[in-house]
N, C-alpha and C positions, 0 to 999 in steps of 0.2 A: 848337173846344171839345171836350174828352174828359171823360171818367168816370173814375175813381182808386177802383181796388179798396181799400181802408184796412179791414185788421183791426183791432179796439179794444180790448185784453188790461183787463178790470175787474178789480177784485182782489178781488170775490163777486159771487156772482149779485143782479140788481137786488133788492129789496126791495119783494114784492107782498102784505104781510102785512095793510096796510090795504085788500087787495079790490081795490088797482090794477091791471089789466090789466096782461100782463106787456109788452106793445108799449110801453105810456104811461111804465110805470116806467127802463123803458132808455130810453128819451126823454127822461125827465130827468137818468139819467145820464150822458147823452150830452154833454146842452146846455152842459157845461162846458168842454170837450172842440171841440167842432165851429162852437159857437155857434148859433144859430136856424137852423133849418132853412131859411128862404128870406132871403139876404143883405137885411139892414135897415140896415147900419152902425150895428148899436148898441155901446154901450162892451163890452159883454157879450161880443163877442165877440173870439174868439181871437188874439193879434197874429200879424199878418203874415197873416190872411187871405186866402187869394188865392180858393173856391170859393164860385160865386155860390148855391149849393143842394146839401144832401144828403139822405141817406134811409135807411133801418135796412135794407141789404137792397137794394133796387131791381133793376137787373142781374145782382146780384152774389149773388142771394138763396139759392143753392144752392151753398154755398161752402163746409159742414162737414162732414165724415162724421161722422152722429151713431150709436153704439150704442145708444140709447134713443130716439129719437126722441117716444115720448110720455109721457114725462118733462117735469110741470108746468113745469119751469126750462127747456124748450126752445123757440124762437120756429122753427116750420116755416116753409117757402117754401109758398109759392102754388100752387106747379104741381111736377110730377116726383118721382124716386124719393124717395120720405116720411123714407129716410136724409138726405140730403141738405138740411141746415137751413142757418138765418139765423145763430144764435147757440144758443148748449150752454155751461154747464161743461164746462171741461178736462177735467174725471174723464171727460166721455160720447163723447170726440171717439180718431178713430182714425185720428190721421194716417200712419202709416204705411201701413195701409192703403190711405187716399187716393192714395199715392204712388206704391204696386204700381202702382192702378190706373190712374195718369197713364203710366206706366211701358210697360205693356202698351199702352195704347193708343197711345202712341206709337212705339212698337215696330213696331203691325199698322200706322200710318202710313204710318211709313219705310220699312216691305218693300213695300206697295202704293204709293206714288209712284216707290219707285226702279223697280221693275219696272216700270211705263210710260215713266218719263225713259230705261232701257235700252233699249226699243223701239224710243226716236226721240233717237240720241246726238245728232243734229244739232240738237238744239233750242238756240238762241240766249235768252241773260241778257237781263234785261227792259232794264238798261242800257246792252245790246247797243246794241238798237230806240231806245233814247233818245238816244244818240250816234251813231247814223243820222241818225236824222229833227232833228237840231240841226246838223248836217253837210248836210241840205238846206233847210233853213229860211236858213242862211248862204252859203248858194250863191244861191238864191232873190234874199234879200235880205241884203248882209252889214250882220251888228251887230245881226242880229233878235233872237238868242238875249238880246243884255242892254239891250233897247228900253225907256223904260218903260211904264208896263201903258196899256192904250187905246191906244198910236201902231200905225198900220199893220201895222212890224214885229212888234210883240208879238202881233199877231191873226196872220203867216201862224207863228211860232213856235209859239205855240201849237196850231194849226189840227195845223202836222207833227209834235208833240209826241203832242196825239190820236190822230193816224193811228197813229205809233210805238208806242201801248199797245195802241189794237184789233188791231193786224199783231201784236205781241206772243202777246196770248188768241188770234189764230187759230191759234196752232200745233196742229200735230195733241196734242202733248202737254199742251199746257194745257187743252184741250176736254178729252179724255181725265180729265185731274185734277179738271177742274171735275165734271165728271160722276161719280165717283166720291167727290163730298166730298172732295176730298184738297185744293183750293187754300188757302194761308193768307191769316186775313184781312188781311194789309199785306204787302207786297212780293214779292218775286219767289218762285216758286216754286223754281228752278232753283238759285237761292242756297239758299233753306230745307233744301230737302235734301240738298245736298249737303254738310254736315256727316255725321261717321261716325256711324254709326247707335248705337255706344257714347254719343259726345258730344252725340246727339241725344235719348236714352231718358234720356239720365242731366239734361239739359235740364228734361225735362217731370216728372221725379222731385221736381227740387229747387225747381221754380216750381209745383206740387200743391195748397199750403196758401197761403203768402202771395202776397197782392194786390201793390199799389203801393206802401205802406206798411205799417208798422206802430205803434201806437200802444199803448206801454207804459204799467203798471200808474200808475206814475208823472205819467202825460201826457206823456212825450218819445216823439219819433218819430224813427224810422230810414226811411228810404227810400230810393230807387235814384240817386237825384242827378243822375237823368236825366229830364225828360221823355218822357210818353208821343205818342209818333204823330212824335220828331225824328229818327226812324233807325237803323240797325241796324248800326253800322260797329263799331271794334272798341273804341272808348270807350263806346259805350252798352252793349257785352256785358258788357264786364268791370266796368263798374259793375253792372249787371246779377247777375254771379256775385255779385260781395263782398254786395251788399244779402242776396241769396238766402242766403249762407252765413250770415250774421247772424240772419236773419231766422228761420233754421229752429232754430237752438240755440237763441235765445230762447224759441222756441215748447215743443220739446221738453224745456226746464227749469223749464217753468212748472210752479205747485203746483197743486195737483188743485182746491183752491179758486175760483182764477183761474175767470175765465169769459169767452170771444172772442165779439164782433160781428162781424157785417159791413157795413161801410158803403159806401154809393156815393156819390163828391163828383165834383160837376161841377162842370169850373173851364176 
């Protein structure tokens, strides 16, 4: 199960002129949209549902650069820098900004990961150590690697599958990264960075503002076409860009009226 970043482009800010809290009022404009917050299978909800719960915000609650921050139309996050909200008017939001700052920081990243992976050029691809330790799992026992789950073979597969990821983290330069904050949360590090450091800054530029999807004025959605947590080969990037490229002209042509959520859907 994952979390799905989903921006929610309204086309005004919710409507709290009868004294509704502005959380409750984007709650109910939400519910058209997302359907009840904890899946009930009511007719209500949206076809083709697939998330069993969502939230105004959740993980995702520091998701806007706001210029006004305390600006009655804006819903703050909970915790961190007080720019950083849930939801804003378009007029209040600075994404480009955002994107410097995605920019930079991935920048001081790439210079700090590279310059420890240059220390230790020997360091070995995580699915180096995976096609090791399947290459002894198969030696072991042959046909463990496609056993099915519970027989024998799939416990010592597995077992050298383990060993192959701890042997992995002990490189000198994974420690090294892990300690400096620099390991990514999914996959190999040694892949991560080794994109150019252009292709890399210009990466975290263009993934700044939009989530997993987004959610037009309209109610149609664009998304990546990809599931999240299925891999990082070269169909999930490239679906990845196109979403991204979409995603960002939408955002940037929106009218000053418009106003973004952020929602967290678990599914």
């Amino acid at each position: 199960m994952s979390h799905y970043q989903v921006i929610v482009v309204l086309p005004e800010p919710p409507d709290t002129s009868a004294g509704a809290a502005l959380g409750d009022a984007l709650l109910g404009d939400l519910l058209p949209l997302l359907g009840e917050p904890d899946y009930a299978g009511e007719d209500t909800d949206p076809p083709g549902r697939w998330w069993d719960w969502w939230m105004i915000g959740g993980r995702f609650e520091n998701a806007l650069l706001c210029t006004d921050p305390d600006d009655p139309r804006v819903l703050p996050a909970g915790h961190g820098d007080p720019r950083m909200v849930t939801s804003a008017p378009a007029s209040l939001l600075d994404l480009a900004a955002q994107r410097d700052t995605a920019a930079r920081r991935a920048a001081d990243r790439w210079d700090r990961a590279n310059g420890i992976l240059r220390l230790h050029s020997g360091t070995e691809t995580l699915s180096a150590f995976l096609l090791w330790g399947g290459e002894r799992a198969e030696r072991t026992c042959p046909g463990s690697t496609a056993a099915p789950v519970g027989t024998p073979g799939w416990r010592i597969a597995k077992a050298e599958r383990r060993a192959a990821m701890q042997a992995f983290h002990a490189q000198d330069a994974m420690r090294e990264l892990g300690a400096a904050g620099l390991s990514p949360v999914l996959g190999c590090a040694v892949d991560h960075y080794s994109t150019s450091r252009e292709e890399f800054v210009g990466q975290a530029r263009s993934g700044a503002v939009p989530g997993w999807a987004v959610i037009d004025t309209d109610g149609s959605w664009d998304d990546m076409d990809h599931p999240t947590g299925t891999g990082d080969g070269a169909e999930a990037r490239q679906a990845r860009r196109h979403y991204l490229r979409r995603a960002n002209t939408l955002l940037d042509t929106l009218p000053d009226g418009a106003y973004l959520v952020m929602a967290d859907l678990h599914g």
